[in-house]
Backbone bond lengths (Angstrom), bond angles and torsions (degrees), N, CA, C in turn:
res aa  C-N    CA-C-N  psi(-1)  N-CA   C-N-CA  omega(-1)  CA-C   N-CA-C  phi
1 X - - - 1.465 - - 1.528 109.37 -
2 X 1.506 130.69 124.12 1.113 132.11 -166.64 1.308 96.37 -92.10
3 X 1.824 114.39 161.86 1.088 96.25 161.30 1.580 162.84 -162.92
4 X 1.807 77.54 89.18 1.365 118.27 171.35 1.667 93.22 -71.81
5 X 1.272 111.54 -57.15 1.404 104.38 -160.42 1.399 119.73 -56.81
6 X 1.261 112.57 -35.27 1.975 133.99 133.25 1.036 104.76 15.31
7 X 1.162 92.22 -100.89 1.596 120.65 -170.87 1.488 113.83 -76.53
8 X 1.253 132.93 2.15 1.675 120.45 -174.36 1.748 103.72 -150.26
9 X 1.163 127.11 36.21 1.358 136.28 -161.60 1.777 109.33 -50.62
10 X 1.447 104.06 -9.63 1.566 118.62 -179.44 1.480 93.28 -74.11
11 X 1.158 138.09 -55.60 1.459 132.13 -147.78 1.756 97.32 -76.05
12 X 1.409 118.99 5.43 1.619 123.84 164.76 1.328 115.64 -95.24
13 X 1.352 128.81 -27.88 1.331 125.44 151.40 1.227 106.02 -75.84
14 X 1.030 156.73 -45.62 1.242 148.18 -158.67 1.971 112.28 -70.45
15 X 1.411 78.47 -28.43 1.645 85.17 169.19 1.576 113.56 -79.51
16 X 1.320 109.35 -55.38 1.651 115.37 167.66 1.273 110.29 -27.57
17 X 1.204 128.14 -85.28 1.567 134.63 159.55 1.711 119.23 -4.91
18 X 1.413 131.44 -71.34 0.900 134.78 101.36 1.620 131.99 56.33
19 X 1.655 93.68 -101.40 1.765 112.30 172.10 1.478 101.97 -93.93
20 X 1.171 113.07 -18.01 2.054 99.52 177.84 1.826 102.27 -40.54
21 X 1.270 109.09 124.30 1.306 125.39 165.77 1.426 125.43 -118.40
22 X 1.527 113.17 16.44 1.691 107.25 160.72 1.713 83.06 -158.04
23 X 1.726 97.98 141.75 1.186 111.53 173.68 1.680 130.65 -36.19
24 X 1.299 107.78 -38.88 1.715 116.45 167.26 1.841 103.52 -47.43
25 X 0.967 104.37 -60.00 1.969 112.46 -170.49 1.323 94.75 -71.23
26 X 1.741 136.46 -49.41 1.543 115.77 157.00 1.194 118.98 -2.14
27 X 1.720 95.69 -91.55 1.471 111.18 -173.88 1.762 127.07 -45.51
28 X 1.658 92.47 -55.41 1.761 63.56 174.35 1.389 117.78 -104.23
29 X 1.359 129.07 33.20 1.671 124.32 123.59 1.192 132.49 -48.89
30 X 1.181 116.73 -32.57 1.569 122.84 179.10 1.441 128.60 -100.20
31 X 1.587 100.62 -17.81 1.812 100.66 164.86 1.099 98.00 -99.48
32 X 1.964 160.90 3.63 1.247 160.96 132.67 1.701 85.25 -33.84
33 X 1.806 108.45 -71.44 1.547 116.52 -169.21 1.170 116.47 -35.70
34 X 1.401 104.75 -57.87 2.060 124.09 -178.40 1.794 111.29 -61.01
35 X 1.014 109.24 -47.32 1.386 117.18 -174.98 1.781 102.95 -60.59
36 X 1.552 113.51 -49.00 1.784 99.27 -173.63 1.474 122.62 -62.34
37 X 1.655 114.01 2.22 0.966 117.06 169.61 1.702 110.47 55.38
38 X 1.040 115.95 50.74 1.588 106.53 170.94 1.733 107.94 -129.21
39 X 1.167 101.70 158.78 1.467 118.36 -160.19 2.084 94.55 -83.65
40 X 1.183 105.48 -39.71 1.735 93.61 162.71 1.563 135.32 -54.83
41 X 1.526 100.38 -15.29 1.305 125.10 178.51 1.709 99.43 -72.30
42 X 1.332 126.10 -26.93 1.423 127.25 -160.08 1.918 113.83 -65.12
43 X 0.979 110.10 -45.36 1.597 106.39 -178.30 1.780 109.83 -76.61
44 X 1.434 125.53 -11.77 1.586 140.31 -170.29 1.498 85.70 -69.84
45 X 1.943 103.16 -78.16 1.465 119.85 167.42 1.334 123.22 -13.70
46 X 1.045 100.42 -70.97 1.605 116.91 176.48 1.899 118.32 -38.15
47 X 1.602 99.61 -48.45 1.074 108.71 -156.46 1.917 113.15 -84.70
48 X 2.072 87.90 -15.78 1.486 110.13 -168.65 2.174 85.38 -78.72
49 X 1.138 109.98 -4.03 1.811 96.66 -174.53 1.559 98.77 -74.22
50 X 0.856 127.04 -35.00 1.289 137.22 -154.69 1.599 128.74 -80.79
51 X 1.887 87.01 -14.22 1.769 103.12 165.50 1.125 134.24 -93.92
52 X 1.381 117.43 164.06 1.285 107.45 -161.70 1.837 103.71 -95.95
53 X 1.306 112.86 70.64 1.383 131.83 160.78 1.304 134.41 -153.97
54 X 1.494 111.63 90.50 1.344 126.33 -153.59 1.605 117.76 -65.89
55 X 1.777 103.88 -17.16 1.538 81.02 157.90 1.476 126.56 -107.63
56 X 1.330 119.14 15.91 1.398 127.35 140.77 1.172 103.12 -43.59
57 X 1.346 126.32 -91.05 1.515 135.44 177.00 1.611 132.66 -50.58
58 X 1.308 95.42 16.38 1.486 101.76 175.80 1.569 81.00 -100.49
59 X 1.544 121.61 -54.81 1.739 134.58 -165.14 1.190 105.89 -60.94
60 X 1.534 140.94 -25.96 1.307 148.16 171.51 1.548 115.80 -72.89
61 X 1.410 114.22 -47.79 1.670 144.78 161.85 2.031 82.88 -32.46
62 X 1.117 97.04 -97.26 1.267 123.79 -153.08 1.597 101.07 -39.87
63 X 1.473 116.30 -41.41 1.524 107.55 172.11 1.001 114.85 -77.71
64 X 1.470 153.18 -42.16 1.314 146.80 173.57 1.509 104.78 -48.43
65 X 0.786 121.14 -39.69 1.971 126.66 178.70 1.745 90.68 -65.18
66 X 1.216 124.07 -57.68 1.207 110.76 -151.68 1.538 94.61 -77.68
67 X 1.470 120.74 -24.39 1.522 113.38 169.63 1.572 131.22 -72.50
68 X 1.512 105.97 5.92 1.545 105.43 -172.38 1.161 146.98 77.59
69 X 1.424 113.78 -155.91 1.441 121.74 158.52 1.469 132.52 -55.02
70 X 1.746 104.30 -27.71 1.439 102.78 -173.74 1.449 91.23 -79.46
71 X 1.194 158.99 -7.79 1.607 138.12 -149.54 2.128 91.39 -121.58
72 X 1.229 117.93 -0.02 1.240 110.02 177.63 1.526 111.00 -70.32
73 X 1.671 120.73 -68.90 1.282 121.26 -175.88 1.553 121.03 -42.46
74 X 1.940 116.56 -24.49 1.471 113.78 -171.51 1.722 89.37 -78.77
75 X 1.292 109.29 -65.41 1.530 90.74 165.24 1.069 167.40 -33.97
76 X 1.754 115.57 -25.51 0.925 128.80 139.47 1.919 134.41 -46.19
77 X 1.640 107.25 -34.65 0.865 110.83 -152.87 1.704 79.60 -97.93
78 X 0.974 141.60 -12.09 1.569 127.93 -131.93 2.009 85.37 -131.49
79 X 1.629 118.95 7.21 1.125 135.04 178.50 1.358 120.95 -59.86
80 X 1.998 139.41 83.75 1.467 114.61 -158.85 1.369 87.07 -111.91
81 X 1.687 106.47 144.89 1.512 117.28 172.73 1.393 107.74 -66.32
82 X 1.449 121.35 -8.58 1.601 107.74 -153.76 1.521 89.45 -102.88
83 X 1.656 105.75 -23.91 2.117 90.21 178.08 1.662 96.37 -108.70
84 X 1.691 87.33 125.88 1.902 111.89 -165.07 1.801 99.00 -77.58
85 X 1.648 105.94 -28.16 1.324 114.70 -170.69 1.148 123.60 -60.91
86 X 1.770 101.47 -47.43 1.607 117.02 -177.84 1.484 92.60 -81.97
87 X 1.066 142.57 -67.86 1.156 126.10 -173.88 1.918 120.28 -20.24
88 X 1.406 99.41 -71.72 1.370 98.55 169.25 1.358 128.23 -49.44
89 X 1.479 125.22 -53.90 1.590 108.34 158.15 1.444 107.28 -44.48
90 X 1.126 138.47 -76.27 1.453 140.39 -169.45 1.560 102.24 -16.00
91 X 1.706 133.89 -66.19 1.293 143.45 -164.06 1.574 99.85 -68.57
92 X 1.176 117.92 -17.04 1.805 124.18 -173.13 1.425 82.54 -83.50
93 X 1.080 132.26 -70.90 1.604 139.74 178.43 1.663 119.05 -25.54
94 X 1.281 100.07 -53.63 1.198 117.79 -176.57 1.991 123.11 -74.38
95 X 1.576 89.30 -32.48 1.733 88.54 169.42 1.418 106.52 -76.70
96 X 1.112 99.45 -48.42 1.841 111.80 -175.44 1.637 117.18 -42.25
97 X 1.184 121.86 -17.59 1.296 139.82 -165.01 1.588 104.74 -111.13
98 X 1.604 101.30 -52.09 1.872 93.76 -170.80 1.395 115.39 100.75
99 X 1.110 108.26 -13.89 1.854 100.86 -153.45 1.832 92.37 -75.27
100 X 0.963 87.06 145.21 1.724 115.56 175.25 1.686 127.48 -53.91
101 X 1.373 96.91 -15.80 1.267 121.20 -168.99 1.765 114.87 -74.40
102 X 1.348 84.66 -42.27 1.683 114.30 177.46 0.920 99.64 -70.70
103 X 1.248 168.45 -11.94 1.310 177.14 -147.04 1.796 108.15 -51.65
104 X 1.615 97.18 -74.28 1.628 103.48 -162.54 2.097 89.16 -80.73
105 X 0.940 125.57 -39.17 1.145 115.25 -177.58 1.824 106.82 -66.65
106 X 1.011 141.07 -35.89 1.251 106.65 166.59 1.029 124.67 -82.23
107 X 1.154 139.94 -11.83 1.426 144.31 160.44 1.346 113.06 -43.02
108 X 1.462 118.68 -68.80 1.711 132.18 167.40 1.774 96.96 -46.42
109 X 0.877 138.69 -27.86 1.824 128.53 -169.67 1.708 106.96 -111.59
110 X 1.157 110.06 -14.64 1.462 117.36 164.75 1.403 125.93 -82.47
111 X 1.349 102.16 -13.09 1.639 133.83 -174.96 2.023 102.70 -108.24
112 X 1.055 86.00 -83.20 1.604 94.15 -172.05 1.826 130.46 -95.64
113 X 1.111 108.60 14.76 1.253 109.88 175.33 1.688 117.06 -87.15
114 X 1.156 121.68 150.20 1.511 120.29 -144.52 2.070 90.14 -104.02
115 X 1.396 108.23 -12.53 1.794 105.67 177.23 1.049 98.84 -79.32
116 X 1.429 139.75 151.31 1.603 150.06 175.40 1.737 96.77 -85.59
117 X 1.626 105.24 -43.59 1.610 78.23 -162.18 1.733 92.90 -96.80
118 X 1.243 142.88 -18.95 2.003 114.92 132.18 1.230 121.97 7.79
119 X 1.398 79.51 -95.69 1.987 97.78 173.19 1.384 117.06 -23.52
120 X 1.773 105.12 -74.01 1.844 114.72 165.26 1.379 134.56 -4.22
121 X 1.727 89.61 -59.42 1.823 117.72 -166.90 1.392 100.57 -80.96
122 X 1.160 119.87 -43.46 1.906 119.06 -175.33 1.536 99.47 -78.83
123 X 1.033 114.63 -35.26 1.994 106.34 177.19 1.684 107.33 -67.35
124 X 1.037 91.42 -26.58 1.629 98.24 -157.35 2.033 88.16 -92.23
125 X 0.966 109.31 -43.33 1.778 103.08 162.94 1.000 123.50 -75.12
126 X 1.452 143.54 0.47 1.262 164.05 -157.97 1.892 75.90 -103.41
127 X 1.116 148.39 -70.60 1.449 134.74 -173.91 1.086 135.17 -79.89
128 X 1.391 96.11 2.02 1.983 97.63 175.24 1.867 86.04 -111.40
129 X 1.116 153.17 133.70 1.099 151.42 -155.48 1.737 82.97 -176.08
130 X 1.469 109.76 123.95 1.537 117.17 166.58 1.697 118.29 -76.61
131 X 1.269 113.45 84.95 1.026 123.97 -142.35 1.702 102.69 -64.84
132 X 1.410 118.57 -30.67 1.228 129.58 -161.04 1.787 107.29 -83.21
133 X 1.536 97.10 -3.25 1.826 93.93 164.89 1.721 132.74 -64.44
134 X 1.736 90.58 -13.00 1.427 108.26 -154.77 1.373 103.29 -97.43
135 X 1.329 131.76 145.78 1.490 130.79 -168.26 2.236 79.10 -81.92
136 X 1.375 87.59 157.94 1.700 103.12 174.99 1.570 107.30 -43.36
137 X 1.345 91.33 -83.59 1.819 96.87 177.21 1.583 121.14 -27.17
138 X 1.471 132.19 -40.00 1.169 114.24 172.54 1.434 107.96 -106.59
139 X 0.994 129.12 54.73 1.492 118.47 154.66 1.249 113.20 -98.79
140 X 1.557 144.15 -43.61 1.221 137.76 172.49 1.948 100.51 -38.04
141 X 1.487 112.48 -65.57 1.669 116.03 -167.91 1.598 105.46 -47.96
142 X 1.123 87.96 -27.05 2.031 75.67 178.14 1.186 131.74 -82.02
143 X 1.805 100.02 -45.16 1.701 111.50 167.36 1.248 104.54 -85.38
144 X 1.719 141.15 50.20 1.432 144.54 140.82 1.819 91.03 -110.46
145 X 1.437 100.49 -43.93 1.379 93.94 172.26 1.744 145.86 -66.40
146 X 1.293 100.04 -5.02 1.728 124.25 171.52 1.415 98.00 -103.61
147 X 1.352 122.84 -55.52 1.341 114.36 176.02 1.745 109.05 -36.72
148 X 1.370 122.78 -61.50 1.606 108.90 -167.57 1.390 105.60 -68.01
149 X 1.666 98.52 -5.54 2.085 84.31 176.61 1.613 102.88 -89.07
150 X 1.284 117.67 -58.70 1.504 106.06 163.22 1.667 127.34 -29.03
151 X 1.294 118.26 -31.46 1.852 114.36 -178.51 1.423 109.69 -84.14
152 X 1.571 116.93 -0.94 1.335 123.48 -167.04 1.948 90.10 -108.34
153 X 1.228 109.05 -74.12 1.470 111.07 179.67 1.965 127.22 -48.15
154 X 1.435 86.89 -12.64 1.774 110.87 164.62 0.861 111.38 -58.14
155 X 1.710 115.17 -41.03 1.769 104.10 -162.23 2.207 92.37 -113.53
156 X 1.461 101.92 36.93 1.793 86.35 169.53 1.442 118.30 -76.89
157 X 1.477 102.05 145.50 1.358 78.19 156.25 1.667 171.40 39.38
158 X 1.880 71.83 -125.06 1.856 84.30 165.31 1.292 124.91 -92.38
159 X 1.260 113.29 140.40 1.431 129.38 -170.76 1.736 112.51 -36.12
160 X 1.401 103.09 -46.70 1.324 100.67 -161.02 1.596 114.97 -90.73
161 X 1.277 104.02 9.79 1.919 126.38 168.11 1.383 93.78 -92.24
162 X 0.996 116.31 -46.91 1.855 110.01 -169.69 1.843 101.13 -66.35
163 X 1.430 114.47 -41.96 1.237 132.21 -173.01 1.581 99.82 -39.37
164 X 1.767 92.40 -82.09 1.732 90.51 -175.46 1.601 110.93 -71.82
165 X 1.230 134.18 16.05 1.402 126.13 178.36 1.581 109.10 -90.94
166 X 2.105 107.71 -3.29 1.364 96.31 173.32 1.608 101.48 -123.37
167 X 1.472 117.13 6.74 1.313 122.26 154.92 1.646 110.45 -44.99
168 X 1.389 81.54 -59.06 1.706 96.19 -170.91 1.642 136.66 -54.97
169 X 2.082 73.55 -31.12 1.420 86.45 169.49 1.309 144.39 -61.77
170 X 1.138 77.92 -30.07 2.326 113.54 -171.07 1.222 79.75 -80.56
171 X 1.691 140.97 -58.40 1.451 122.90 -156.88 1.475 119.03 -71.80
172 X 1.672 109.11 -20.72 1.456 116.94 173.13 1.346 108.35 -78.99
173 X 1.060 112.21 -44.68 1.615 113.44 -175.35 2.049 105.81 -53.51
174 X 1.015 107.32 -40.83 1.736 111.10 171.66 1.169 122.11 -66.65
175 X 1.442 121.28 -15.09 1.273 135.71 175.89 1.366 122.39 -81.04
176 X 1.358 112.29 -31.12 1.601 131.59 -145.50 1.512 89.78 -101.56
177 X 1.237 127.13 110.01 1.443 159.14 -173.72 1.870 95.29 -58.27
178 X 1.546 112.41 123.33 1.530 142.86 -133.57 2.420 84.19 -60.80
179 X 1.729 92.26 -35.17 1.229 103.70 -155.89 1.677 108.72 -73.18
180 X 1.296 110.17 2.88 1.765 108.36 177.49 1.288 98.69 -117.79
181 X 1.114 105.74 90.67 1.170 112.01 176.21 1.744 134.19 -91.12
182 X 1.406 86.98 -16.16 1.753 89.00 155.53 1.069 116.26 -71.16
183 X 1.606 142.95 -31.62 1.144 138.32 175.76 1.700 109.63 -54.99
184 X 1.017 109.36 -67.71 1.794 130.58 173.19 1.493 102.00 -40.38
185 X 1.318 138.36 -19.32 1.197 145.08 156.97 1.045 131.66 -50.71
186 X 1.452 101.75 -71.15 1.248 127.57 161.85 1.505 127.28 -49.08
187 X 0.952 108.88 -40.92 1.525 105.32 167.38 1.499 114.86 -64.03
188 X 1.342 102.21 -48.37 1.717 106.63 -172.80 1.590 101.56 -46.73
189 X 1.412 118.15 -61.50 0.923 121.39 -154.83 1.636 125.66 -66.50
190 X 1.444 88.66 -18.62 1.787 109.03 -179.58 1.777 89.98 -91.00
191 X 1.105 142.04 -14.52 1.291 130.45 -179.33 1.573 115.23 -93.95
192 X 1.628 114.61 -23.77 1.542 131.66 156.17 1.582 105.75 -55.90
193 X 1.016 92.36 -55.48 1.866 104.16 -170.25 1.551 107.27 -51.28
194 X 1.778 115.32 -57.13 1.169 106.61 170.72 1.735 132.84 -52.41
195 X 1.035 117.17 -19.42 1.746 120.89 -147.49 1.922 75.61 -110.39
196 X 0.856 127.68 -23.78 1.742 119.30 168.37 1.685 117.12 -68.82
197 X 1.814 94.21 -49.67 1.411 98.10 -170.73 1.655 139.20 -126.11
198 X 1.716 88.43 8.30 1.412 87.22 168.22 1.955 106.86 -67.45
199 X 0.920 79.03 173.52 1.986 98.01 158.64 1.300 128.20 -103.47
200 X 1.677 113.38 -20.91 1.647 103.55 178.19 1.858 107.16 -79.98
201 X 1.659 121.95 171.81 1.106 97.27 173.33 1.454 96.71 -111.70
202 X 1.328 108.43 14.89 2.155 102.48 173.70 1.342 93.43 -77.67
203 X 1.406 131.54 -42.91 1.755 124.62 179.48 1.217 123.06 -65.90
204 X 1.365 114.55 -23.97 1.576 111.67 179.67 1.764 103.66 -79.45
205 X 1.517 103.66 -27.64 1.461 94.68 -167.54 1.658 109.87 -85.38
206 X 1.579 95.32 -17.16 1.450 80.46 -174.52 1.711 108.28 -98.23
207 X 1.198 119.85 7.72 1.260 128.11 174.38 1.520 102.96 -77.51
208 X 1.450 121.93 -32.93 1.356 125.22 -163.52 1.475 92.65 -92.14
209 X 1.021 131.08 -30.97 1.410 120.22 179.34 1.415 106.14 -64.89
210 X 1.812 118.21 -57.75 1.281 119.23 -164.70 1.875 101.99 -58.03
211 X 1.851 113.60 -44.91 1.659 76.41 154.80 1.716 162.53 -48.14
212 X 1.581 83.04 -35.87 1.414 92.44 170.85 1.159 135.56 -30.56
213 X 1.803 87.61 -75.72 1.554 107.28 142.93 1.262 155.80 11.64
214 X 1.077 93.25 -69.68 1.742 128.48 -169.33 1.553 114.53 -81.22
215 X 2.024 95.57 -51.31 1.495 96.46 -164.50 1.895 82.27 -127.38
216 X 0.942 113.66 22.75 1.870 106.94 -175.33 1.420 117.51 31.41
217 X 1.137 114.95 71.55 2.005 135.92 -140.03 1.779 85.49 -149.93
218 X 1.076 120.92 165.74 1.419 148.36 168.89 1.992 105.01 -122.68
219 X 0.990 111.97 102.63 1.516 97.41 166.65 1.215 114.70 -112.79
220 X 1.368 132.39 134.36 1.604 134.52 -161.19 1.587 99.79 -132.07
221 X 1.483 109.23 135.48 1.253 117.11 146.93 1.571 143.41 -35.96
Protein backbone atom coordinates (compact mmCIF):
# COMPACT_ATOMS: atom_id res chain seq x y z
CA UNK A 1 0.00 0.00 0.00
CA UNK A 2 1.67 3.24 -1.09
CA UNK A 3 1.41 6.11 0.61
CA UNK A 4 -0.46 8.32 -1.28
CA UNK A 5 -3.17 5.91 -1.00
CA UNK A 6 -2.59 6.56 2.94
CA UNK A 7 -3.30 9.61 2.95
CA UNK A 8 -5.95 10.18 -0.01
CA UNK A 9 -8.07 6.86 -0.09
CA UNK A 10 -10.73 9.11 -2.18
CA UNK A 11 -8.60 9.18 -5.32
CA UNK A 12 -9.54 5.02 -5.23
CA UNK A 13 -13.06 5.66 -5.57
CA UNK A 14 -12.64 8.26 -7.73
CA UNK A 15 -10.87 5.94 -9.95
CA UNK A 16 -13.63 3.20 -9.52
CA UNK A 17 -16.08 5.69 -10.81
CA UNK A 18 -13.90 6.16 -13.55
CA UNK A 19 -13.33 2.34 -14.75
CA UNK A 20 -17.08 1.38 -13.86
CA UNK A 21 -17.99 -0.20 -17.21
CA UNK A 22 -21.68 -1.32 -16.78
CA UNK A 23 -24.19 0.79 -15.10
CA UNK A 24 -24.62 -1.70 -11.95
CA UNK A 25 -20.62 -0.90 -10.97
CA UNK A 26 -21.63 2.92 -11.90
CA UNK A 27 -23.90 2.93 -9.26
CA UNK A 28 -22.18 1.53 -6.59
CA UNK A 29 -18.96 3.42 -7.48
CA UNK A 30 -20.57 6.48 -6.91
CA UNK A 31 -22.60 5.98 -3.68
CA UNK A 32 -19.06 4.18 -2.21
CA UNK A 33 -17.96 7.94 -3.90
CA UNK A 34 -21.07 9.85 -2.20
CA UNK A 35 -21.01 8.05 1.02
CA UNK A 36 -16.99 9.05 1.92
CA UNK A 37 -18.25 12.28 2.13
CA UNK A 38 -15.18 14.21 1.05
CA UNK A 39 -15.02 17.52 -0.56
CA UNK A 40 -12.35 16.01 -3.34
CA UNK A 41 -15.16 13.85 -4.26
CA UNK A 42 -16.96 17.26 -5.50
CA UNK A 43 -15.96 17.81 -9.26
CA UNK A 44 -16.24 13.43 -9.86
CA UNK A 45 -19.97 14.15 -8.43
CA UNK A 46 -20.45 16.85 -10.44
CA UNK A 47 -19.33 15.27 -13.50
CA UNK A 48 -21.41 11.80 -12.60
CA UNK A 49 -24.76 14.53 -13.19
CA UNK A 50 -24.15 14.65 -16.57
CA UNK A 51 -24.63 10.81 -17.45
CA UNK A 52 -26.99 9.18 -18.79
CA UNK A 53 -27.76 7.05 -15.51
CA UNK A 54 -30.15 8.45 -13.27
CA UNK A 55 -29.39 6.37 -10.46
CA UNK A 56 -25.82 7.25 -10.61
CA UNK A 57 -27.14 10.72 -10.41
CA UNK A 58 -29.63 10.27 -7.95
CA UNK A 59 -26.16 8.78 -5.70
CA UNK A 60 -24.13 11.86 -6.79
CA UNK A 61 -27.43 14.24 -5.99
CA UNK A 62 -27.53 12.82 -2.64
CA UNK A 63 -23.75 13.40 -1.83
CA UNK A 64 -23.37 16.86 -2.91
CA UNK A 65 -26.48 17.64 -0.56
CA UNK A 66 -24.88 15.79 2.10
CA UNK A 67 -21.64 17.86 1.29
CA UNK A 68 -23.19 21.33 1.51
CA UNK A 69 -22.13 24.61 1.04
CA UNK A 70 -18.67 23.76 -0.06
CA UNK A 71 -19.97 21.76 -3.33
CA UNK A 72 -22.36 24.83 -4.43
CA UNK A 73 -19.76 27.35 -5.97
CA UNK A 74 -18.00 24.13 -8.08
CA UNK A 75 -21.42 23.76 -9.28
CA UNK A 76 -22.24 26.77 -10.05
CA UNK A 77 -19.32 27.22 -12.11
CA UNK A 78 -19.31 23.71 -13.79
CA UNK A 79 -23.29 24.72 -14.90
CA UNK A 80 -23.65 23.94 -19.06
CA UNK A 81 -26.86 25.20 -20.74
CA UNK A 82 -26.27 22.70 -23.47
CA UNK A 83 -26.48 19.48 -20.89
CA UNK A 84 -30.45 19.79 -19.82
CA UNK A 85 -29.65 16.57 -17.63
CA UNK A 86 -26.96 17.91 -15.41
CA UNK A 87 -28.54 20.97 -15.16
CA UNK A 88 -31.62 19.43 -13.66
CA UNK A 89 -29.80 17.29 -11.15
CA UNK A 90 -27.74 20.44 -10.48
CA UNK A 91 -31.31 22.46 -9.31
CA UNK A 92 -32.14 19.05 -7.18
CA UNK A 93 -28.68 19.86 -5.63
CA UNK A 94 -29.29 23.21 -5.13
CA UNK A 95 -32.82 23.08 -3.24
CA UNK A 96 -31.54 20.23 -1.23
CA UNK A 97 -28.79 22.38 0.18
CA UNK A 98 -30.58 25.90 0.64
CA UNK A 99 -27.68 27.91 -0.08
CA UNK A 100 -28.61 31.40 -1.06
CA UNK A 101 -26.55 31.46 -3.94
CA UNK A 102 -29.04 29.48 -6.00
CA UNK A 103 -31.38 32.00 -5.56
CA UNK A 104 -32.15 33.56 -9.15
CA UNK A 105 -31.65 30.14 -10.75
CA UNK A 106 -34.36 28.47 -8.99
CA UNK A 107 -36.67 30.97 -9.35
CA UNK A 108 -36.15 31.00 -13.38
CA UNK A 109 -36.65 26.81 -13.13
CA UNK A 110 -39.50 27.03 -10.70
CA UNK A 111 -41.08 29.34 -13.23
CA UNK A 112 -39.92 28.20 -16.61
CA UNK A 113 -38.54 24.88 -16.84
CA UNK A 114 -40.52 22.54 -19.14
CA UNK A 115 -39.87 19.07 -16.38
CA UNK A 116 -42.80 19.14 -13.80
CA UNK A 117 -40.81 17.43 -11.24
CA UNK A 118 -37.69 20.37 -12.02
CA UNK A 119 -40.18 22.72 -11.42
CA UNK A 120 -41.20 20.57 -8.00
CA UNK A 121 -37.51 20.61 -6.66
CA UNK A 122 -36.87 24.52 -7.22
CA UNK A 123 -40.45 25.36 -5.67
CA UNK A 124 -39.92 23.05 -3.11
CA UNK A 125 -36.19 24.77 -2.54
CA UNK A 126 -37.62 28.03 -2.98
CA UNK A 127 -38.68 27.31 1.08
CA UNK A 128 -35.87 25.89 2.67
CA UNK A 129 -33.54 28.97 1.74
CA UNK A 130 -30.49 29.30 4.40
CA UNK A 131 -31.75 32.24 5.56
CA UNK A 132 -28.74 33.36 7.69
CA UNK A 133 -26.50 33.83 4.37
CA UNK A 134 -28.27 37.06 3.81
CA UNK A 135 -27.01 40.35 5.40
CA UNK A 136 -30.38 41.60 7.62
CA UNK A 137 -31.34 44.36 5.29
CA UNK A 138 -31.97 42.09 2.37
CA UNK A 139 -33.85 39.39 3.63
CA UNK A 140 -37.33 40.93 3.65
CA UNK A 141 -36.48 41.87 -0.59
CA UNK A 142 -35.95 38.35 -1.19
CA UNK A 143 -38.71 36.61 0.75
CA UNK A 144 -41.22 39.38 -1.05
CA UNK A 145 -39.17 38.21 -3.86
CA UNK A 146 -39.91 34.23 -3.68
CA UNK A 147 -43.19 35.07 -2.46
CA UNK A 148 -44.22 36.54 -6.15
CA UNK A 149 -42.46 33.39 -7.41
CA UNK A 150 -44.49 31.14 -5.19
CA UNK A 151 -48.09 33.09 -6.31
CA UNK A 152 -47.05 32.32 -9.87
CA UNK A 153 -45.96 28.50 -9.40
CA UNK A 154 -49.40 28.21 -7.20
CA UNK A 155 -51.38 28.38 -10.10
CA UNK A 156 -49.06 25.52 -12.37
CA UNK A 157 -50.42 23.17 -13.81
CA UNK A 158 -49.35 20.08 -12.31
CA UNK A 159 -50.56 19.14 -9.14
CA UNK A 160 -47.43 18.33 -7.60
CA UNK A 161 -45.79 22.06 -8.44
CA UNK A 162 -48.80 23.53 -6.83
CA UNK A 163 -48.18 20.84 -3.96
CA UNK A 164 -44.73 22.05 -2.94
CA UNK A 165 -45.59 25.72 -3.95
CA UNK A 166 -47.73 25.61 -0.63
CA UNK A 167 -45.08 23.61 1.27
CA UNK A 168 -43.09 26.50 0.62
CA UNK A 169 -45.51 28.66 1.45
CA UNK A 170 -46.07 27.60 5.10
CA UNK A 171 -42.14 27.51 5.24
CA UNK A 172 -41.90 31.20 4.05
CA UNK A 173 -44.65 32.32 5.92
CA UNK A 174 -42.48 31.06 9.31
CA UNK A 175 -39.70 32.85 8.14
CA UNK A 176 -41.19 36.24 7.46
CA UNK A 177 -40.45 38.38 10.63
CA UNK A 178 -44.01 38.78 12.94
CA UNK A 179 -43.61 42.75 11.86
CA UNK A 180 -44.53 42.46 7.92
CA UNK A 181 -47.45 41.81 8.15
CA UNK A 182 -48.79 42.38 4.80
CA UNK A 183 -46.63 39.73 3.68
CA UNK A 184 -48.13 37.17 6.43
CA UNK A 185 -51.40 38.23 4.84
CA UNK A 186 -50.85 37.46 1.85
CA UNK A 187 -49.99 34.18 2.21
CA UNK A 188 -52.94 33.41 4.44
CA UNK A 189 -55.10 34.59 2.10
CA UNK A 190 -53.68 32.82 -1.04
CA UNK A 191 -53.76 29.57 1.18
CA UNK A 192 -57.80 30.24 1.96
CA UNK A 193 -58.12 30.84 -1.69
CA UNK A 194 -56.54 27.55 -2.51
CA UNK A 195 -58.52 25.00 -0.17
CA UNK A 196 -61.92 26.77 -1.83
CA UNK A 197 -60.71 26.49 -5.36
CA UNK A 198 -58.33 24.24 -6.41
CA UNK A 199 -59.81 20.89 -7.76
CA UNK A 200 -57.28 18.37 -6.46
CA UNK A 201 -58.15 17.13 -2.92
CA UNK A 202 -54.15 16.57 -2.00
CA UNK A 203 -54.13 20.66 -2.40
CA UNK A 204 -57.03 21.43 -0.49
CA UNK A 205 -55.77 19.18 2.25
CA UNK A 206 -52.52 20.24 2.29
CA UNK A 207 -53.38 23.89 2.11
CA UNK A 208 -55.55 23.31 5.24
CA UNK A 209 -52.86 21.80 7.04
CA UNK A 210 -50.26 24.51 6.03
CA UNK A 211 -53.03 26.75 7.70
CA UNK A 212 -53.22 24.96 10.61
CA UNK A 213 -49.92 25.41 10.92
CA UNK A 214 -49.47 28.79 10.53
CA UNK A 215 -52.35 30.16 12.60
CA UNK A 216 -53.29 26.64 14.66
CA UNK A 217 -56.96 27.21 13.04
CA UNK A 218 -58.96 24.25 11.42
CA UNK A 219 -60.24 25.53 8.02
CA UNK A 220 -62.98 23.30 6.43
CA UNK A 221 -64.71 23.22 3.28
Amino acid sequence: MTTETIINPVNQLILAVEKAESAPQLLDAVTELANFQSPEAIPTLIQVLGYNNPGAAVAATEGLIALGECAIEPLLRSLDQYNYGARAWAVRVFAGIGDIRALDLLINTAINDFSLSVRRAATKGLGSLQWHQLPSAKIITTQTQILDTLLITINDGEWVVRYASIVSLENLYQAIDISHEYLLNKIEEKLKQIITEDVEIAIQSRGKLALKKIDNKEYLI
